[in-house]
C-alpha positions in Angstrom: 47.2 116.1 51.2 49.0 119.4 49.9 53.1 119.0 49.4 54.1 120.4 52.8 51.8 117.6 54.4 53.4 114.9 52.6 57.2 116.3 53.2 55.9 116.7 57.0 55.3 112.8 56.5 58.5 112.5 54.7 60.7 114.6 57.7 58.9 111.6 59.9 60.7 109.1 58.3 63.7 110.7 57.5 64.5 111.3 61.0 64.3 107.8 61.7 67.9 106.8 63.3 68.3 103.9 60.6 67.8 106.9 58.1 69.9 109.8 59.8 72.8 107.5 60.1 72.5 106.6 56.1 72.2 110.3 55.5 75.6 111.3 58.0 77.2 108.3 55.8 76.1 109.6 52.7 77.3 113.0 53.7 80.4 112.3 55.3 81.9 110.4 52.5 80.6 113.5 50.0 82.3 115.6 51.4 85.7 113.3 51.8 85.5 112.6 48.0 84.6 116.1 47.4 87.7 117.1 48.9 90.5 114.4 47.0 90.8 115.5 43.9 89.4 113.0 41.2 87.1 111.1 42.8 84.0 112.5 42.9 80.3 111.5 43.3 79.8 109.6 40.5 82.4 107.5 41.2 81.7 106.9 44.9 77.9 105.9 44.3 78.6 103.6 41.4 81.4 101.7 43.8 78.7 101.6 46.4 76.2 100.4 44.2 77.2 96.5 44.5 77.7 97.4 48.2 74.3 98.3 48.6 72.4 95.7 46.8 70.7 93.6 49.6 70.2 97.3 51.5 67.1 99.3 52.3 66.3 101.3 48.9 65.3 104.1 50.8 68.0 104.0 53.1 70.2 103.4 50.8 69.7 106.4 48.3 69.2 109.1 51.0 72.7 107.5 51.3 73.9 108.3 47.5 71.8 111.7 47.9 74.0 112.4 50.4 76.9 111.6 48.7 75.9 113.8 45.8 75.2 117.1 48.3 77.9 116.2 50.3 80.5 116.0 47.1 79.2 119.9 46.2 80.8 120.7 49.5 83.5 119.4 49.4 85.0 120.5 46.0 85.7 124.1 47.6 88.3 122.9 50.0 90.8 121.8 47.6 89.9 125.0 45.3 90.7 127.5 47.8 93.5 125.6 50.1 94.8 123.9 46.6 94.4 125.4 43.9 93.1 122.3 42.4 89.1 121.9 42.1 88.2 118.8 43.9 85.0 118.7 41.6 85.0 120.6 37.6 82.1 122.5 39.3 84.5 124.2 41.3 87.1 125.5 39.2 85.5 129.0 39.5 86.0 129.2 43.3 89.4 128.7 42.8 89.7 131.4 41.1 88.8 133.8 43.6 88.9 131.2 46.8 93.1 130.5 46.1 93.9 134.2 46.1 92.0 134.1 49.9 94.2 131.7 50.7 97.4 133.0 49.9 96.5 136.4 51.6 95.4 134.9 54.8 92.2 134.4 54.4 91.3 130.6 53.7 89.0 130.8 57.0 86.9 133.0 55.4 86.6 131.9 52.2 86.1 128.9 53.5 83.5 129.9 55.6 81.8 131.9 53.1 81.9 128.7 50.7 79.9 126.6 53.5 77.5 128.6 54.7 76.1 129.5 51.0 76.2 126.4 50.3 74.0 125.4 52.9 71.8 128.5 52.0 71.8 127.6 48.3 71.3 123.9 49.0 68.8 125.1 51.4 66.5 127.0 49.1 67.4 124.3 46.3 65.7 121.6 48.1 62.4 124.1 48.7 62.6 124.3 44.9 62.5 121.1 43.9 59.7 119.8 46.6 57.5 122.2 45.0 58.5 122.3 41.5 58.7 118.8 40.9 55.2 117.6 41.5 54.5 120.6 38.9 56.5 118.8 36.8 55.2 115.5 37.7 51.7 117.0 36.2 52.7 118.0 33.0 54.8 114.8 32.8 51.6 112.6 33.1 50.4 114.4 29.7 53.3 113.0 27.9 52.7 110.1 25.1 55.4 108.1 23.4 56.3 110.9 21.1 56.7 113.4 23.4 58.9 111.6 25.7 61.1 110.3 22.9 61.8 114.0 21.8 62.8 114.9 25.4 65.1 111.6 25.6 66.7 113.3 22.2 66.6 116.6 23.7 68.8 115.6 26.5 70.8 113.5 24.3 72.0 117.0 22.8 72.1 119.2 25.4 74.2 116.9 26.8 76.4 115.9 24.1 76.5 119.3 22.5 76.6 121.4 25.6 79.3 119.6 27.5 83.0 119.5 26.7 85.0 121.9 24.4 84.0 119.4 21.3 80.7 118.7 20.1 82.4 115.9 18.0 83.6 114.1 21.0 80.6 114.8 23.0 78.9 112.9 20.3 81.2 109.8 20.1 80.4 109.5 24.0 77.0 109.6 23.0 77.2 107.3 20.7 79.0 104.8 22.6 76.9 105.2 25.7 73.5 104.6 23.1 75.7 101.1 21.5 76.0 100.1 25.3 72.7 100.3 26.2 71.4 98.4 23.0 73.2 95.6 23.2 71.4 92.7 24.4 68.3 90.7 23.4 65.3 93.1 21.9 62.3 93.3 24.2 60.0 93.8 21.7 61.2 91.3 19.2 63.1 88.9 21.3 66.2 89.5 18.7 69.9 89.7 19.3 71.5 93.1 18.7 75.0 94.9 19.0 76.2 91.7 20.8 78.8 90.5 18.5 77.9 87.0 19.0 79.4 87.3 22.7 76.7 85.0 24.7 77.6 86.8 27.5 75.8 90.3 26.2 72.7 88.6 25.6 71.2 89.6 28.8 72.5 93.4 28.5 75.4 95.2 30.4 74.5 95.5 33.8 74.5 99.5 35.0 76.3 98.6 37.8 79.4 97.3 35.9 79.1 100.2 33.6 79.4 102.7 36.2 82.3 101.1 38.1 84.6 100.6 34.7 83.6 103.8 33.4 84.9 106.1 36.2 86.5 103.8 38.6 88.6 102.1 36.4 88.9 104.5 33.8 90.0 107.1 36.2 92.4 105.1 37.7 94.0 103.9 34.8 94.2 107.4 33.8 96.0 108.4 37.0 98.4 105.8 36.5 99.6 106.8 33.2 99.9 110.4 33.9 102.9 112.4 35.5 103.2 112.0 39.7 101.0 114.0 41.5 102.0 116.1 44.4 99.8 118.6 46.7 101.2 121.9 48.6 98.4 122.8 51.1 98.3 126.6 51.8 98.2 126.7 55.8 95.2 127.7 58.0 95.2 130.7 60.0 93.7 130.6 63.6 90.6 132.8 63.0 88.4 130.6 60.2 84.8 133.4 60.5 84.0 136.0 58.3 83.7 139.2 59.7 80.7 141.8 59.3 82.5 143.0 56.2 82.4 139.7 54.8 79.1 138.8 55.3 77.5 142.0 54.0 79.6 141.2 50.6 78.1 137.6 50.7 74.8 137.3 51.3 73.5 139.1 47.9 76.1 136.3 46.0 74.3 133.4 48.1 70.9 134.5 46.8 72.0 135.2 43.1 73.7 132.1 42.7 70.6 130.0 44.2 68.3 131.8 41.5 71.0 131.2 39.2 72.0 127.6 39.8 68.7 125.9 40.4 67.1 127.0 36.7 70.0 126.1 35.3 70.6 122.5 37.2 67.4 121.4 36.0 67.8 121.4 32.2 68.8 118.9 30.2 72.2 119.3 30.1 72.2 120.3 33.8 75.4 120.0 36.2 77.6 123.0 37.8 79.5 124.6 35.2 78.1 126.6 33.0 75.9 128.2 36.6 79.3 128.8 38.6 80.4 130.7 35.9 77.2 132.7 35.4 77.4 133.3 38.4 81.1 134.3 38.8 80.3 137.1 35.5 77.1 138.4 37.6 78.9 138.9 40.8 82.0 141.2 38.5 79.9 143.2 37.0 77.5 144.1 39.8 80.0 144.1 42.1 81.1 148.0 43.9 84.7 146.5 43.3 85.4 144.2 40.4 89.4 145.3 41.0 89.1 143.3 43.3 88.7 140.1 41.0 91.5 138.2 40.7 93.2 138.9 43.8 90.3 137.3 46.4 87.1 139.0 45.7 85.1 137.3 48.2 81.7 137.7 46.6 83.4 135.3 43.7 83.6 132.3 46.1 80.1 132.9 47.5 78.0 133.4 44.5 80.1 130.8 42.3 79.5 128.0 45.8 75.4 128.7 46.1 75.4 128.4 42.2 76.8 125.0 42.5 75.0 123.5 45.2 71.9 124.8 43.8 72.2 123.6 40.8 72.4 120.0 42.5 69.0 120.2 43.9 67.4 121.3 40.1 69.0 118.1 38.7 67.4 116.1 40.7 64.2 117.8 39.1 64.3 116.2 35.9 65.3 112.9 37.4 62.5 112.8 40.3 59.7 113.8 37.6 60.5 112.3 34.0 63.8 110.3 34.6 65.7 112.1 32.7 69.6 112.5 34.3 71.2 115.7 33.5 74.8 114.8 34.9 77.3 111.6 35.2 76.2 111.5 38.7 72.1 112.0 38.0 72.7 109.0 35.6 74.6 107.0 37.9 71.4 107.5 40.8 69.2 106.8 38.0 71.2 103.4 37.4 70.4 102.7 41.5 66.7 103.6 41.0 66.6 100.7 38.4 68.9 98.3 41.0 66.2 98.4 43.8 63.2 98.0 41.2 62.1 101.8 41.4 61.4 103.6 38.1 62.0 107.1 38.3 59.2 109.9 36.7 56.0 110.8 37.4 54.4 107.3 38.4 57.1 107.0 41.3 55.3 110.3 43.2 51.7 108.1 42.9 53.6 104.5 43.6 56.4 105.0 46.3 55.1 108.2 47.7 56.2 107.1 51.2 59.8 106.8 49.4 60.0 109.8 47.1 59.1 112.3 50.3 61.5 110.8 52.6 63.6 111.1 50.4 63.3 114.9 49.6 62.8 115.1 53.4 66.3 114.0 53.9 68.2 116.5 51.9 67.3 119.3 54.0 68.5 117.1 56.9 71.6 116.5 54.9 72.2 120.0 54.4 72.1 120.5 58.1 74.4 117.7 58.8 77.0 119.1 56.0 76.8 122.3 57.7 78.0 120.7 61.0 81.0 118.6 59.3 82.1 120.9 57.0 82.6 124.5 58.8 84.4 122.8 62.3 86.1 119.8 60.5 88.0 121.8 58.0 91.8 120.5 59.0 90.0 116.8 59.1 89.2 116.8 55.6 92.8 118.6 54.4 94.6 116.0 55.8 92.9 113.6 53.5 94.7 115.1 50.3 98.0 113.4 52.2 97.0 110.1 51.5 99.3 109.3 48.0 97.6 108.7 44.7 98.8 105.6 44.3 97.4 104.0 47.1 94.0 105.3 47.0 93.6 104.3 43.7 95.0 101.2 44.0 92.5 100.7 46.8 89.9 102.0 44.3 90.2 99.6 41.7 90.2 96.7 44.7 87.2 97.8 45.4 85.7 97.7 41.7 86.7 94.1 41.1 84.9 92.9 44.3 82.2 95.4 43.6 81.5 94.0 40.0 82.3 90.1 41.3 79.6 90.5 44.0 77.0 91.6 41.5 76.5 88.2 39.4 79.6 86.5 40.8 80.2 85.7 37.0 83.9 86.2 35.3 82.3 87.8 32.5 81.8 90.8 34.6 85.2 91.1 35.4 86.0 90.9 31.9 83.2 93.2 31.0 84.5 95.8 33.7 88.1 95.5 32.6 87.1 96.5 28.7 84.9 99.1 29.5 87.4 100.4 32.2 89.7 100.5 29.2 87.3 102.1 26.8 86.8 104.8 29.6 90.5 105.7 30.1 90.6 106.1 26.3 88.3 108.5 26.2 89.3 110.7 28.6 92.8 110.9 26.1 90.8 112.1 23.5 89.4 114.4 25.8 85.5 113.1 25.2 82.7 113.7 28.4 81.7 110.9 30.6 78.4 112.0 31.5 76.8 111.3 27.8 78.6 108.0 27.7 76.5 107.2 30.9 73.5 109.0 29.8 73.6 107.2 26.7 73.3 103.9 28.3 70.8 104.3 30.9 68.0 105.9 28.0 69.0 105.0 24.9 67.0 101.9 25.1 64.4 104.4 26.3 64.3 106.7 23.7 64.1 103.5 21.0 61.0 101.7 22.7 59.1 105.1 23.0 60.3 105.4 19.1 58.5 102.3 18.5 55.7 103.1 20.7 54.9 106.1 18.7 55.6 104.9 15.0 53.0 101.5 16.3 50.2 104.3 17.4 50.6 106.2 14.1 50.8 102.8 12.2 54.1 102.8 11.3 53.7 106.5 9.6 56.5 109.0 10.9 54.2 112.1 11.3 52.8 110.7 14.6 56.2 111.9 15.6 55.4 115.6 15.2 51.6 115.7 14.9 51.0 116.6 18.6 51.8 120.0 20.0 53.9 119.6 22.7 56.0 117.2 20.4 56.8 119.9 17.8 57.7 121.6 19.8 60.2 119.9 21.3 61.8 119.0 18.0 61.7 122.3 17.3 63.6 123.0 20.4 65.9 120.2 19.8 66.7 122.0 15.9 67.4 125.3 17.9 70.0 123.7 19.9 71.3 121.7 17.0 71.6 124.6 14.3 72.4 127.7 17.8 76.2 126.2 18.4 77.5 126.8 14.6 75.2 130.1 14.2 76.7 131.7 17.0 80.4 130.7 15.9 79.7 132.0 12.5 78.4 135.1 14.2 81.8 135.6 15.9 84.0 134.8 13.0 81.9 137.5 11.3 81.8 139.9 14.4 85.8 139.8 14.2 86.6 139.8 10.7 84.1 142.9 10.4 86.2 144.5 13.1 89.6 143.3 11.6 88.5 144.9 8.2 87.7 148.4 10.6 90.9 148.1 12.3 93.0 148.4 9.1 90.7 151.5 7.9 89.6 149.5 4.9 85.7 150.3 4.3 
């Protein structure tokens, strides 16, 4: 059956009421965390995750799909009404969105935001049910070697790529790897990294992982900065764009989708770097780049479909090789493993019924966002009045009965309060969450594919490179090791050459 059969079959199921109300769930709490500042999708699904335990796998992560669309959404209406991105993918659109506002003109930059997104997310979701069986092919040609170097490969992108400091993306990294190791060795039934703690003999659970790292730690973070305090910009009467607006946006809607969705499915995937790609394409092509700065309406649409697009090509990478390229990706993959479902290629020839209801269901979720999000607009503002304090103290409720209900064992708690801590502290030192949690869930991967290899090439370390495909993922993986420090010696250079010409000295 060719792949618009199978997603017919899939739209079947997903269209089940059981399965619509999961997806309006999923959706509908999206786009609420979307909009309060903080919170996020990563968050949300790993507080759920104890939640949905004893749930319908399939129901349950069309739920956290959901969620994860649903959270791209959302992230706009604090941008524009706020000032303050609800998600870091949508700092951009407050560039541009904010200066709407304060002219008048939230409706339509509002408007604007929602309707690409549902174009981007749209065309996203088309992408990925035809480019991840294509993936899925070339995936099934992979041996041990070749999957360890893409495991590495994402290890840098990730921890290189993200953050302002490769350093402290690297000591995430690392700690997220130290995590995932501890426990006893399945190969060789030995103890490692457990500190002679009996309770880390069985492993960290993902679950508790996910709810110290960004419950906890975010709330312990919130707690020991200053007060927060929000000043929403008011909504005028009239919230469409008029024909001047939409002949300014559609162009955007389309370049962002061609930009985001590439760019979501690498290895260090996620929003930011597409939004602002996007947000530099739409300047300089646009008739008036003046404009920029004070509410340049193409720089919320383009930046919006460049985000939402982007979330479909992550789930790429996780679908066909179970790779996450984002905090959230990593947190999904963590449910995957919860309901006994191991993401890559053999879940499309395994759980086909579950991989194409689930695709299915985010073009149903799209629809649905649509609806909540363009009539529902002063709903979801009047979230942001609900103070810090409470919702986080709620939030951290919810963790400890989250993490109790997963073993019902007080070393979780104990577990969940350290790593909780070990969270918050990195955030002061300013390191990225995502390859903490990217770490974890395939750096045991990466080390029994390692072992895989070096056993097939008896124990020599050439089997590592003597394929094709293999070199050349290591050589990909030396490009973006040695491309960071080449390009900032390139600068220094660039400028010192023109300090030197700016003094007249030859």
């Amino acid at each position: 059956m060719d792949t618009f059969g199978l997603l017919a079959h899939g739209l079947a199921g997903a269209l089940q009421p059981v399965n619509l109300l999961y997806a309006l769930i999923g959706v509908t709490l999206g786009t609420a965390v979307g909009v309060l500042p903080g919170i996020g999708p990563a968050l949300t699904v790993a507080l759920l995750l104890p939640v949905t335990y004893q749930f319908d796998p399939t129901a349950s992560l069309i739920m956290f799909a959901g969620i994860y669309y649903g959270g791209m959404y959302g992230g706009s209406t604090t941008s524009i009404l706020l000032n303050t991105p609800g998600e870091s993918s949508t700092i951009v659109t407050a560039l541009e969105g904010h200066q709407m506002a304060r002219r008048g003109r939230a409706g339509a930059a509002l408007a604007t935001a929602a309707i690409g997104s549902f174009i981007a997310g749209t065309l996203g979701t088309l992408l990925l049910t035809v480019s991840a069986p294509l993936m899925v092919r070339v995936a099934l040609a992979f041996g041990p070697a070749e999957y360890f170097w893409l495991i590495v490969l994402a290890f840098i992108a990730t921890s290189t790529l993200l953050g302002d400091s490769r350093t402290a993306g690297l000591l995430s990294l690392f700690t997220g790897v130290v995590l995932g190791l501890a426990g006893i060795d399945r190969l060789s039934g030995e103890a490692r990294l457990t500190l002679g703690v009996p309770y880390l003999l069985d492993g960290l659970d993902p679950t508790i992982v996910a709810i110290g790292l960004f419950a906890v730690g975010e709330a312990l973070a919130l707690a020991a900065g200053p007060p927060q305090g929000h000043s929403v910009l008011p909504l005028e009467r009239t919230r469409w764009m008029t024909r001047d607006d939409w002949a300014r946006s559609w162009r955007p809607w389309l370049r962002g989708t061609a930009i985001g969705f590439p760019l979501g499915a690498l290895p260090a995937g996620g929003a930011e770097l597409p939004t602002l790609l996007s947000y530099a394409v739409e300047k300089r092509l646009s008739p008036r780049p003046d404009e920029f700065g004070q509410g340049a309406i193409e720089g919320v649409a383009g930046p919006e479909a460049a985000n939402n697009a982007s979330a479909a090509g992550t789930l790429v990478p996780l679908l066909a090789l179970g790779l996450p390229a984002s905090a959230t990706a990593a947190v999904l993959l963590a449910a995957f493993q919860q309901f006994g479902l191991q993401a890559g290629p053999l879940l499309f020839e395994r759980e086909p019924r579950f991989v194409w209801t689930l695709l299915a269901s985010l073009y149903v979720g799209n629809v649905l966002l649509l609806v909540l999000n363009l009539p529902l607009v002063r709903l979801w503002v009047q979230l942001l009045r609900i103070p810090a304090p409470w919702l986080y103290g709620g939030i951290l409720v919810v963790a400890t009965v989250g993490a109790w209900s997963v073993h019902r064992a007080a070393g979780d708690i104990v577990a969940l309060a350290a790593i909780g801590l070990g969270g918050f502290v990195l955030r002061r030192l300013a390191c990225p969450l995502a390859p903490v949690m990217i770490g974890f869930m395939l750096g045991p991967a990466a080390d029994m594919h390692l072992r895989r290899a070096l056993a097939v090439g008896d124990g020599g370390w050439a089997a590592l490179v003597t394929r094709p495909l293999a070199a050349l993922l290591v050589a990909v993986c030396a490009l973006l090791l040695a491309a960071p420090p080449l390009w900032q010696a390139w600068r220094r250079d660039r400028r010192r050459t023109a300090g030197v010409q700016g003094t007249g000295l030859h």
